[in-house]
N, C-alpha and C positions, 0 to 999 in steps of 0.2 A: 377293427382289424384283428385277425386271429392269432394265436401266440404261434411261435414255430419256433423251436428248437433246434434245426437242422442244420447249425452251424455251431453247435454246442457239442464239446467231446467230454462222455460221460464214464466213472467208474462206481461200478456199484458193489461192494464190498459185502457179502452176506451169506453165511454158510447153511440158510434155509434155503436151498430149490426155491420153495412154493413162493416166498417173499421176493426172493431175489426177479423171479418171474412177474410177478405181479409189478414191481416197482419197475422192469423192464419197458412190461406194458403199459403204464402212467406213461413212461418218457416217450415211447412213440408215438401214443397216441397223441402229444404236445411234438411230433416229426423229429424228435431225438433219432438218428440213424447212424450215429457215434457213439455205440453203447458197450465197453467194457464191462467184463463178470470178474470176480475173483471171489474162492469161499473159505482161503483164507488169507492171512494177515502177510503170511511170504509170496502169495501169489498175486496179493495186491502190491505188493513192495517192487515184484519182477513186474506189473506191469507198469508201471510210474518210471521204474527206468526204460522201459522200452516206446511207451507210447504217451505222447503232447494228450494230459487231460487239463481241461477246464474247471471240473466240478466232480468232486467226489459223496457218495452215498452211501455213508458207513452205519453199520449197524452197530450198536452199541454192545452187545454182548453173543459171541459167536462159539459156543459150546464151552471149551475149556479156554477161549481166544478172547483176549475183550480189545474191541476196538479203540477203547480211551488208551490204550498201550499204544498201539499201532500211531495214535493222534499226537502223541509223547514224543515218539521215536521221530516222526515225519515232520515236526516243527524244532526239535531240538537237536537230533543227531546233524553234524557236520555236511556228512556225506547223504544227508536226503537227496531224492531224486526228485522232493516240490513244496519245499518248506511253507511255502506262502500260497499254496493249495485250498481255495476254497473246500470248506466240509461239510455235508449237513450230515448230523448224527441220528439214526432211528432206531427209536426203543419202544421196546414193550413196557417197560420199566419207569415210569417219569416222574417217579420221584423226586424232591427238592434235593436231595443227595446225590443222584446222575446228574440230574440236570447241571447244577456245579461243578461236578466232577469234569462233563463235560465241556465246558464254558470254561475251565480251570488249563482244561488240558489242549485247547488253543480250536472249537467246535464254530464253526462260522455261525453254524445254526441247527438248531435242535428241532424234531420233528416227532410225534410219538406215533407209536403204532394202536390200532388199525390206522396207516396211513391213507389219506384220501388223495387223488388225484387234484384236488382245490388246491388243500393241505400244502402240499407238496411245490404244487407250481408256483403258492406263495413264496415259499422259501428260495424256489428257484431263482424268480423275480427279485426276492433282495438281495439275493449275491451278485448279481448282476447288473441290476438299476441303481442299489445304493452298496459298494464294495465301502468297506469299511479300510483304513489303513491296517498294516501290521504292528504290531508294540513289541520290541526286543527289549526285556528286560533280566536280569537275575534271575529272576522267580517266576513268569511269565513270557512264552514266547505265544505270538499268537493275534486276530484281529481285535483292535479296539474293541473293548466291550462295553463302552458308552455308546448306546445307541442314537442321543443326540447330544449337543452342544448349548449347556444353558450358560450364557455371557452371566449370569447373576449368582451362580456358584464358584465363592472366592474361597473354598476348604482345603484343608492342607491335602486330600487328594486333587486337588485341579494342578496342569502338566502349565508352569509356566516357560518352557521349551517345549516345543513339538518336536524338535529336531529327531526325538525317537522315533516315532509314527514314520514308516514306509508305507507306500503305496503297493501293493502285490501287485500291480504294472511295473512298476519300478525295481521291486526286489527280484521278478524273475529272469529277468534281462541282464543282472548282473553276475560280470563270472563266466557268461556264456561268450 
């Protein structure tokens, strides 16, 4: 069966034209027809308050702009407009230093650039088929970053309350 995207409302966040274009055309050609632009970080901000997105497409580093700010502000300030916003991050940059940075600063999932259309639709498909909960912590707002659950890790990082863990089905509905 074909993938389709056509019920999927997308924000792609990136102050290169050329990228922003290209990553447009990955998502249509997967029948994305829900496709916001913004190329910068306030323009992405006025869209989030104005329009229902599912999935956002941030570019990690956008001239003098860095999107790990923007992933700060949008999972930690009070007044976000989608805290519990899926994200996928893309860089030129992929470093083991970004990469944390962004994993750090609450990135559903990271993607480097040359981005592939594969690439891409992988990351789509895990925000989607496996959503991870949210973790509200002190030091960390943002999806679980255990990507699985091993019953045989008893270490003083294992959460013997979930009770923290939301579900971003659950957190966006609330309030409203």
């Amino acid at each position: 069966m074909p993938v389709s995207l056509d019920k999927v409302r997308f924000l792609i966040v990136d102050d290169n034209v050329h990228m922003l274009n290209i990553v447009k055309a990955i998502l249509r050609g997967f029948g994305a027809d829900k496709v916001h632009e913004a190329k910068t970080l306030d323009d992405a901000l006025t869209c989030l308050r104005e329009n229902a997105v599912d999935i956002m497409v941030l570019d990690y580093l956008m001239g003098e702009e860095d999107g790990v700010a923007l992933l700060q502000r949008l999972r930690r300030d009070p007044k976000s407009p989608a805290p519990f916003l899926p994200v996928i991050m893309l860089t030129s940059h992929s470093e083991k230093s970004r990469v944390e940075a962004a994993r750090d600063a609450g990135a559903t999932e990271f993607c480097a650039k040359p981005v592939t259309a594969n690439e891409l639709m992988r990351k789509i498909a895990a925000v989607i088929d496996n959503p991870r909960a949210f973790i509200r912590t002190q030091t960390y707002v943002g999806p679980d970053r255990r990507r699985r659950d091993d019953p045989e890790y008893q270490g003083p990082e294992r959460r013997a309350d979930r009770a923290a863990a939301q579900t971003p089905a659950t957190d966006r509905t609330q309030g409203q």
